[in-house]
N, C-alpha and C positions, 0 to 999 in steps of 0.2 A: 071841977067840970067833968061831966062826963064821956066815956070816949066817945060815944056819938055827937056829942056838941064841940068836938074839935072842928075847927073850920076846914076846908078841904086846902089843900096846895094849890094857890092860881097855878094853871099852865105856863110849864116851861116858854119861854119864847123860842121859837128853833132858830139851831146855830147857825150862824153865817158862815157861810163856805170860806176857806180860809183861803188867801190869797194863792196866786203863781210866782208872783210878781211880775204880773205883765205892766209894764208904763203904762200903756193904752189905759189901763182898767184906775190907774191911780196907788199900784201897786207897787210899792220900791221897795217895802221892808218887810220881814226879815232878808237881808241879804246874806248868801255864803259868801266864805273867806275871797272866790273869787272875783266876786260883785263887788266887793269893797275896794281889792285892789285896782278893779277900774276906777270906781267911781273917786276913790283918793288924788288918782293922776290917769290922763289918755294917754293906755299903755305904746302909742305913736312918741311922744317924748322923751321914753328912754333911752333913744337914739343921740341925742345931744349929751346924758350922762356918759352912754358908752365911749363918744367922741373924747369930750370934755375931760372926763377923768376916770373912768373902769379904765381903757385903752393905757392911761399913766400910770395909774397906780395899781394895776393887776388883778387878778381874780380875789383875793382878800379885802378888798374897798367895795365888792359890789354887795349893796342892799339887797337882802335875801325877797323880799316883795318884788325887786328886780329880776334879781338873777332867777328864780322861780318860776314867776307871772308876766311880767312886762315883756323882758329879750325873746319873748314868743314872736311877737307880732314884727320883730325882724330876723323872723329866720331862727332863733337860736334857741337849741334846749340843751343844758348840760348833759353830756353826757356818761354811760356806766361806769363807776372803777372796775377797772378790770379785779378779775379772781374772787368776785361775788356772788354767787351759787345761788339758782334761780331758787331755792328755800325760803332764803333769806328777805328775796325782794318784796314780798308785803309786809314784812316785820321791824325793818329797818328805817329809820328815820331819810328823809330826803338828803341831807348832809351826810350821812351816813353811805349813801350809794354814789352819789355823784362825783365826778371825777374835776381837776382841773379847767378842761377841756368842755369844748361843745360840738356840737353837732348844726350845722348849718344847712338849713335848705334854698336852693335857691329856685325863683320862679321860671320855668318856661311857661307861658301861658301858650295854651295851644300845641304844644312840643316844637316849637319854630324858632328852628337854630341855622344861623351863618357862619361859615366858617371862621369869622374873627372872634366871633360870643364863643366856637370850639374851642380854638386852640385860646381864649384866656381864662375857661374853666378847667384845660389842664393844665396850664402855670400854674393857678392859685393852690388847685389839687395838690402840683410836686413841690409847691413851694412853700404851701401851709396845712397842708391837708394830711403829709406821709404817704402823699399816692390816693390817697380813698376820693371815690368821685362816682358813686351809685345812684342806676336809674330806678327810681322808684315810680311805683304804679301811679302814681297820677302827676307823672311827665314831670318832675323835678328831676334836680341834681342835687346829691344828698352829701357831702362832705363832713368827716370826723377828724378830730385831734387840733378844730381850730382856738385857738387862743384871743380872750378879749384884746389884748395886745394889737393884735393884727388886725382888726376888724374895720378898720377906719381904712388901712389900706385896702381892702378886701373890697370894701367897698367903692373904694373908685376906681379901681381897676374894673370892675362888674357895671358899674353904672354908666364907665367912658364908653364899654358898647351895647349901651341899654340894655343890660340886666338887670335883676336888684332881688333883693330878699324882703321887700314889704311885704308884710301879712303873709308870707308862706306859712307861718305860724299863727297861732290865739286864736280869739274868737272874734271873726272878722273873717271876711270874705278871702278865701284861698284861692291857687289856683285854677283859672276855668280852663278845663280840660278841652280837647277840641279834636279833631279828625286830623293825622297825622299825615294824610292825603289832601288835606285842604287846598281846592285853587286846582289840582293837579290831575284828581281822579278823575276817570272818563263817567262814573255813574253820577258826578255830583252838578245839582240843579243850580246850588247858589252857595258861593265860598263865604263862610259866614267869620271868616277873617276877621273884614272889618267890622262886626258886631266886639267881637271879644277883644280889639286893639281898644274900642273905644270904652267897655266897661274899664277895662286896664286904666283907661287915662285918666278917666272920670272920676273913679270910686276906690282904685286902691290905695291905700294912703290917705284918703276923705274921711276926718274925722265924724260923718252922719254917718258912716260904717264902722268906726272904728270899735264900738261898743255894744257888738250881738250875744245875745244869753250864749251860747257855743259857735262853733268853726260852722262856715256856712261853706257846700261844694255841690261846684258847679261844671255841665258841659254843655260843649253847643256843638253841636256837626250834624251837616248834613247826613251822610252816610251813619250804618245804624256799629259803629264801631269802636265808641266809648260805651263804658258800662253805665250807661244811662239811669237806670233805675235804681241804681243804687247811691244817688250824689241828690242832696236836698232842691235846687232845681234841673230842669235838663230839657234843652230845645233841641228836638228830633225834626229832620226832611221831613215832609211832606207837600204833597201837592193839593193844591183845593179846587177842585169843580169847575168854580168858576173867577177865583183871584190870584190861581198860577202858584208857584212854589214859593214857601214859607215856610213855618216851622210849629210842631205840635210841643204844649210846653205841658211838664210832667214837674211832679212838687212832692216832697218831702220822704225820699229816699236816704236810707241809712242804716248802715251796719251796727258793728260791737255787736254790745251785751244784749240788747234788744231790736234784732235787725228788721226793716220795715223794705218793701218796695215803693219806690215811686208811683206816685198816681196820675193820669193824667185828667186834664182840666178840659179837656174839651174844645181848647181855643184853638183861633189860625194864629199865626203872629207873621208879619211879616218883617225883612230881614230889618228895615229900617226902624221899625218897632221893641227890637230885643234888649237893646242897652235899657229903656225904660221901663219895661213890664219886668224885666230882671230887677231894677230899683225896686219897682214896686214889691217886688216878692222879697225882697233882700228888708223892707222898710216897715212891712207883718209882722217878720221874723223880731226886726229889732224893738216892734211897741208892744206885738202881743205874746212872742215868745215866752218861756216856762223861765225863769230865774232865778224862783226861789230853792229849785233843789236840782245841784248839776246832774244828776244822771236823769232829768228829763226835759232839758233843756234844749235838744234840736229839734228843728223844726220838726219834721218827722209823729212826733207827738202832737203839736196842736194840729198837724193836720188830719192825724188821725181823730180827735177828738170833735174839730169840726166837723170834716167832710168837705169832698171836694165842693161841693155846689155853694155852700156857706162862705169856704175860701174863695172863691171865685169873685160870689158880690161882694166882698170886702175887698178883695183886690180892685174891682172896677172902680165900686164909686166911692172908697178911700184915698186912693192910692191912684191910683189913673183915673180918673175922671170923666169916664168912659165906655160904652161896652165893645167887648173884643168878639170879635167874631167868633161864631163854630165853626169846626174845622173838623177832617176827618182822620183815623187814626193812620199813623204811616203804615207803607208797605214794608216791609223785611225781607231781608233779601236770602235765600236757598240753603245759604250756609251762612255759620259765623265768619266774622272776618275779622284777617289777623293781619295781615298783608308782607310776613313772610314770603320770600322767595322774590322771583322777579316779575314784574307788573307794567303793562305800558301805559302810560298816561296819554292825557285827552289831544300831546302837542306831539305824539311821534315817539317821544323818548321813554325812558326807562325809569321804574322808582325800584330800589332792591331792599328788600326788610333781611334782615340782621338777626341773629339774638346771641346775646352775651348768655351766661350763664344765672340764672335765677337775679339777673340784674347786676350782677356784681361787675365793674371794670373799675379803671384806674385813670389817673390824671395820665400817665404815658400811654396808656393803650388807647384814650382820646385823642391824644397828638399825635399819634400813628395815623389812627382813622382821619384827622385832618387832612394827615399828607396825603394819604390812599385816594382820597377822596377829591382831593383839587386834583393830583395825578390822573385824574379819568376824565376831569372836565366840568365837574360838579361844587355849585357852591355854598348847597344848601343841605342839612342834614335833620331829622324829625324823632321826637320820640316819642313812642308810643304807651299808652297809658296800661302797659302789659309788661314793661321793665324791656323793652324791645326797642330797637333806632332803626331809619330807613335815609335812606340817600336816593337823595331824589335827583332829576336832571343826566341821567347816564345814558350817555348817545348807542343805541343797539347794537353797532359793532365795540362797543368797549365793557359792555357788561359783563362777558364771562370775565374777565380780566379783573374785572371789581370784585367779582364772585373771590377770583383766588388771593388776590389780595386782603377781602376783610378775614378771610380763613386764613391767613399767615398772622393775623393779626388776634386770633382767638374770636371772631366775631362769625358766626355761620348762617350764610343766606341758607344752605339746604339741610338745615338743623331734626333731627330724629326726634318724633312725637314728644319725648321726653322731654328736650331742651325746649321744645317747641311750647311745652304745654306749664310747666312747672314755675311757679313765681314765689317769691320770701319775700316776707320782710325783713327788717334789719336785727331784729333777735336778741340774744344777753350779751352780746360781744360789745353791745355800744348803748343798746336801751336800755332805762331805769324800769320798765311797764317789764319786762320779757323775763320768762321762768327758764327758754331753753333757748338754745340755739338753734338758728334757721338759715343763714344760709350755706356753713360751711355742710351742712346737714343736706341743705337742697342741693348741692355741687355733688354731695356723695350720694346723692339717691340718683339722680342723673346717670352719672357714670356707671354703676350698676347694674340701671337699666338698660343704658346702652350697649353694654355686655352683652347682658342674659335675655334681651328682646330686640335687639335687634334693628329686625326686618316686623316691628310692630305695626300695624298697619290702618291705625286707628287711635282719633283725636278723644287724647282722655289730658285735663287740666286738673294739675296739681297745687293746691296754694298751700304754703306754710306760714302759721302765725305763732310768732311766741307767748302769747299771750290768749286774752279773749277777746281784747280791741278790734280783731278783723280786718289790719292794717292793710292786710293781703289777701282781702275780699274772702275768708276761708268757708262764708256760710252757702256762696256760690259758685263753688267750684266740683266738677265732678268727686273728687277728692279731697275736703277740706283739711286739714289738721291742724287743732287749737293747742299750741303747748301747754304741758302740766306736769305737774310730779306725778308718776305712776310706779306701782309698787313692782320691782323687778322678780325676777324667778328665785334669787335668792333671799328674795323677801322685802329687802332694802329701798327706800325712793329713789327712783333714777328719772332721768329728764325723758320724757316722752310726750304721746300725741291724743286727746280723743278727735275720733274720727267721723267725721259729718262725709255723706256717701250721698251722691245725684242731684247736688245743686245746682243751680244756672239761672240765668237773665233770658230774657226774650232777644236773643241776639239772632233769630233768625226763624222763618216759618215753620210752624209747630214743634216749636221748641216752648214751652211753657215755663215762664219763670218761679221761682221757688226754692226752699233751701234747702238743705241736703240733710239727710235722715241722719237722726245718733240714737245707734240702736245699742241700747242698757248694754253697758258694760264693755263696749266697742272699744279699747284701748291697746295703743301699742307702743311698745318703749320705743326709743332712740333710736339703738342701736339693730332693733327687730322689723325696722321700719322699711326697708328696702326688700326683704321678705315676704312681709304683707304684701306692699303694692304689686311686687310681682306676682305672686299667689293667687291675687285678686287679677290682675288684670289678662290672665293667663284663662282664669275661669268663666271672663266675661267673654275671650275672643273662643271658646270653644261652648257656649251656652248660647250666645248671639244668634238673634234671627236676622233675615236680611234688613238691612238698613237701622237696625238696633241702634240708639246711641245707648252709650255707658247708663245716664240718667234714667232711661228708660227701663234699661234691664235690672239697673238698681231695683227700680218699683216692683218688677214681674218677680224676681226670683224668690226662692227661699231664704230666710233672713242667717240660714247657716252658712249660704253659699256665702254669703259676705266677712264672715268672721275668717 
């Protein structure tokens, strides 16, 4: 035959797009290693092996699909062997890093704590913990060196005054964060309390949550004083025209490796309304979310992929059954808010914000501040999603008194820009993910600062992360630092930081949100690090125009002035 009477090729048929694995779509497989381990057991079950028999027969009997994947979704991740050098942590087998031990989170929803929920989180602290009992940024209590052994006690002891560790961990709905003023502040329209008691009652520990492509987080407060825009839902105060105060809800914000802002959707919701359009948005996530390849598995990506106004009609007439009102976007208030120092509430009395240092305190320094704290007349205590606690209820003649007492106690209501501004996370001391150390790192950059500035006169926020996770918001902070190996001056890798410069949330009028510049080559060791920030923060307060924030003059300057 010859080559012209060769038949032609039929056309290709074009490929079919290869799945997410969103259920919605009919899409279950290929699953990753984590998809299987749900789908084998609901990771909520483990609970009864840890009872039953981890608890008896020790950390050697627990099933590695367990101890890995499942003890998430109560609170627990194994935590680091000590004397393992952040080099080694991506090259090492998971057996390999882990230690006996775990790390326990337990839930504050809302940061709403009573003095009996205090002082039994510093028993379990001094009595299972070693003392360790750290506030972490999104209003947990973080305890190390717990043993499967203990964990059945741990548990009733925490549950007899309604606490508990469901879903602090896995992928399932976390902690909803919530205004640490709630109920008490004089600017606040509607205490959205009882919204976040009733998701609590409804949905955590509900096995139609129990199994989301990733961790789902959430806030709700009035006042604009969670980092909102960075948590995959978040119902923000506002007021509407003409149906009164309610809330504008915002969908699929997220840090790490690929950090995204919140968007918002346009809606009113009213307070009576948020438990269910929260389902709703929690019930997207879980049919049409990404599961076939974890690192694009939170929400955050299909909402970017749809767009809000696509999500929107899928949420009404999916999911609520319904259309939700327009609503308009909230007001923000002059300044950020941190609620630091002393503040009077809407009843007469007093609330006093606190900060420990870079969040670090202890099971005794908590039963300190118990007593402190009933000794003034107050029975309630709040933590803020900044690694910060406030005491609420302090009668106006006994404030200063409280003042010197959380300061005997290492807690400082009139805390110097640094203490005030600087947050970690928990770092190679105890996390498997972390290359450096962060907080013993953020306590020494603190004190340094507080030395060599003083009478500094100007809110500049520091966050440290060991990793690139973003544990500690680092992509929106004046200041970011992502730990890493960086090569030292005498050539060698040592533990250090690259440095993101002028990020922040829309926490207040023109303030624009956005993350913070890394400019080629921006790295500072460890040990060079309290050098930099003074250097730099030294040339912002004498380059400043008036009312300059740090972010802003990041943008104007020349990009040597920042080196």
């Amino acid at each position: 035959m010859a080559v012209s009477e060769i038949p032609a090729r039929p056309p290709r048929a074009p490929r079919r797009p290869r799945g997410e694995g969103q259920w919605a779509l009919g899409h279950r497989e290929p699953l990753n290693p984590n998809e299987r381990i749900k789908k084998d057991d609901d990771p909520l079950n483990v609970r009864a092996r840890i009872e039953n028999i981890y608890a008896h027969r020790g950390f050697a009997s627990i099933d590695p699909q367990d101890l890995r994947g499942r003890f998430r979704w109560w609170g627990l991740y194994t935590q680091r062997k000590a004397g393992i050098d952040g080099g080694r942590t991506a090259v090492l087998e998971p057996h390999e890093l882990e230690d006996e031990y775990f790390m326990l989170r337990v839930r504050v929803d809302g940061g709403q704590l009573d003095l009996t929920q205090l002082r039994t989180i510093a028993e379990i602290s001094r009595e299972f913990a070693r003392d360790t009992a750290d506030i972490t940024d999104r209003q947990n209590i973080q305890y190390h060196w717990i043993r499967v052994e203990d964990m059945p006690e741990i548990w009733r002891r925490l549950e007899s005054v309604g606490l508990q560790t469901t879903e602090a961990c896995g992928d399932c709905p976390r902690i909803v964060l919530g205004s640490p003023v709630a109920g008490v502040a004089e600017a606040e329209r509607i205490d959205p309390t009882p919204a976040i008691d009733e998701i609590v009652k409804r949905y955590v520990g509900d096995k139609q949550f129990s199994n989301l492509p990733r961790k789902f987080k959430s806030s709700i407060s009035w006042l604009v004083d969670t980092p909102y825009e960075a948590n995959d839902i978040a119902f923000l105060g506002v007021d509407h025209p003409e149906h009164g105060p309610g809330f504008d809800l915002w969908v699929g914000g997220g840090l790490s490796t690929n950090p995204m802002l919140a968007q918002r959707l346009g809606t009113w919701v009213p307070l009576s309304e948020v438990p269910d359009v929260w389902a709703g948005v929690v019930g997207i996530f879980r049919d049409y979310g990404y599961r076939r390849l974890r690192h694009r598995a939170r929400l955050k990506f299909l909402v970017a992929d749809w767009g809000v106004a696509k999500f929107r009609e899928v949420l009404e007439k999916e999911y609520l059954g319904r259309t939700l009102l327009d609503g308009p976007a909230p007001a923000l208030p002059e300044r950020p808010i941190d609620h630091i120092g002393i503040h009077r509430q809407r009843d007469g009395r007093n609330y006093v914000g606190a900060a420990p240092v870079v969040g670090r305190v202890s099971g005794t320094q908590l039963a300190q501040l118990a007593d402190v704290v009933e000794a003034h007349g107050s029975e309630r205590v709040r933590l803020t999603p900044y690694q910060k606690l406030l005491v609420l209820d302090v009668p106006p003649e006994r404030t200063e008194s409280l003042v010197a007492g959380l300061r005997e106690i290492g807690l400082e209501a009139q805390p110097s820009a640094w203490r005030r501004g600087t947050m970690a996370c928990t770092g190679i001391e105890y996390c498997k993910l972390a290359i450096v150390e962060t907080k013993a790192r953020g306590e020494e950059l603190v004190a340094r600062l507080e030395q060599r500035l003083r009478d500094f006169d100007a809110d500049i926020s520091i966050h440290i992360n060991g990793c690139p996770n973003a544990c500690a918001r680092t992509q929106v902070a004046d200041i970011g630092l992502k730990g890493q190996l960086v090569t030292g001056p005498d050539g060698r890798q040592v533990e250090g930081f690259q440095v993101h410069l002028g990020g922040g949330l829309g926490m207040a009028e023109g303030r624009t949100a956005g993350f913070g510049r890394k400019l080629r080559g921006l790295k500072t060791t460890a040990e060079e690090l309290p050098g930099y920030v003074e250097r730099l923060a030294v040339r912002y307060l004498e380059s400043r125009t008036e009312g300059e924030t740090f972010a802003n003059w990041v943008i104007r300057v020349d990009e040597e002035e920042l080196r």
